[in-house]
C-alpha positions as CSV (number, residue, x, y, z in Angstrom):
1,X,0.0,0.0,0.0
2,X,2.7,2.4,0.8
3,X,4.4,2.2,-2.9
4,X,1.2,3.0,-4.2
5,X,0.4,5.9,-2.3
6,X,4.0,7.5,-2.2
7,X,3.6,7.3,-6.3
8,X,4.9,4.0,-7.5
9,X,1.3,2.1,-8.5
10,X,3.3,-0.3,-10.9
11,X,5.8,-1.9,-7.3
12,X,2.3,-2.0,-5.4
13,X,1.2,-3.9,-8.1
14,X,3.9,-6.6,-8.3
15,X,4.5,-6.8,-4.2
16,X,0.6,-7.7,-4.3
17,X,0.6,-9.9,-6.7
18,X,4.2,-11.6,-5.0
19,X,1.9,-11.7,-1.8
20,X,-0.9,-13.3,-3.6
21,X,1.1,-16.0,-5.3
22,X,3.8,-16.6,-2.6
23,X,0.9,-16.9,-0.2
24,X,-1.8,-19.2,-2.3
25,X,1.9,-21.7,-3.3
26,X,2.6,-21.5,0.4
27,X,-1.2,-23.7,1.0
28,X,-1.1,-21.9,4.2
29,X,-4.8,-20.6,4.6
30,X,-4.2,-18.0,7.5
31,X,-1.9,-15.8,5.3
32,X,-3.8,-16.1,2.1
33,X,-6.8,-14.6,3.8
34,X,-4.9,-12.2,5.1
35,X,-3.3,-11.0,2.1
36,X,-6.9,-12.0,0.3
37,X,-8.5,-9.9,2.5
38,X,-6.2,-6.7,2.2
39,X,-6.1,-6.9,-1.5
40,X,-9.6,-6.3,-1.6
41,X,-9.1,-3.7,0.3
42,X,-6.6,-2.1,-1.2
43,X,-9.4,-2.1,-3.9
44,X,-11.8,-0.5,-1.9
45,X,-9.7,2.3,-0.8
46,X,-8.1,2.4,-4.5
47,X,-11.7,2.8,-6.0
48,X,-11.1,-0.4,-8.2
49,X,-14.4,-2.4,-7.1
50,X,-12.8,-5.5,-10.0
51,X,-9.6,-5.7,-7.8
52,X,-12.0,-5.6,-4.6
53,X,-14.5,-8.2,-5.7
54,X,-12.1,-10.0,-7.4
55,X,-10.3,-10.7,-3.8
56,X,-13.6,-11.3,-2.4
57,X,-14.5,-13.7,-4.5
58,X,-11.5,-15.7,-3.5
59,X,-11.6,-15.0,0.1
60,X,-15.2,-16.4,0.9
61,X,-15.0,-19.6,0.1
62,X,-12.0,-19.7,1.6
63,X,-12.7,-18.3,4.9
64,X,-15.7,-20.7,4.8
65,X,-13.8,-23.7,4.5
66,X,-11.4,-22.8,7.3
67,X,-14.2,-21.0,9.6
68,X,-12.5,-17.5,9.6
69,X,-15.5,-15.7,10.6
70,X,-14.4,-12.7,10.8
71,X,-13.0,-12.4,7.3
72,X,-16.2,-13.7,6.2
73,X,-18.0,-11.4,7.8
74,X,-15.7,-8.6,6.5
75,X,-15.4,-10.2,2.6
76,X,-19.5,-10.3,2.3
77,X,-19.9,-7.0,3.5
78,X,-17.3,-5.6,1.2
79,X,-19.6,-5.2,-1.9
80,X,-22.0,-3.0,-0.3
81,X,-19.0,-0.7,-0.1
82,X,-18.2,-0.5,-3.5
């Protein structure tokens, strides 16, 4: 978030989608929601509802299957932001 907001969109852009890959290789659930969860919003906050929902999309089922409730509560009340 910081490279994007200090002018350098393109690094945010590739440490997210290091994150996101690193963290979805790594088959530890915990961190991908995490970084699932700030991506989308990162999208939010970045007016990008695609990048947002996107994320979203990805995170519920995921914090279904592992019983994160509170990501689940915060990923299906995400689209009512956008």
């Amino acid at each position: 978030m910081v490279a994007r907001l200090t002018g350098y969109p393109d690094e945010h852009e590739r440490v997210l989608a290091r994150a996101l890959a690193d963290t979805t290789a790594s088959g530890h659930a915990p961190a991908l929601g995490y970084v699932l969860f700030q991506a989308a919003e990162l999208g939010v906050e970045g007016r990008d509802p695609r990048a947002a929902r996107v994320n979203v999309e990805h995170l519920i089922p995921l914090a279904r299957e592992h019983g994160f409730t509170l990501w689940l509560a915060m990923a299906e009340s995400t689209p009512q932001v956008l």
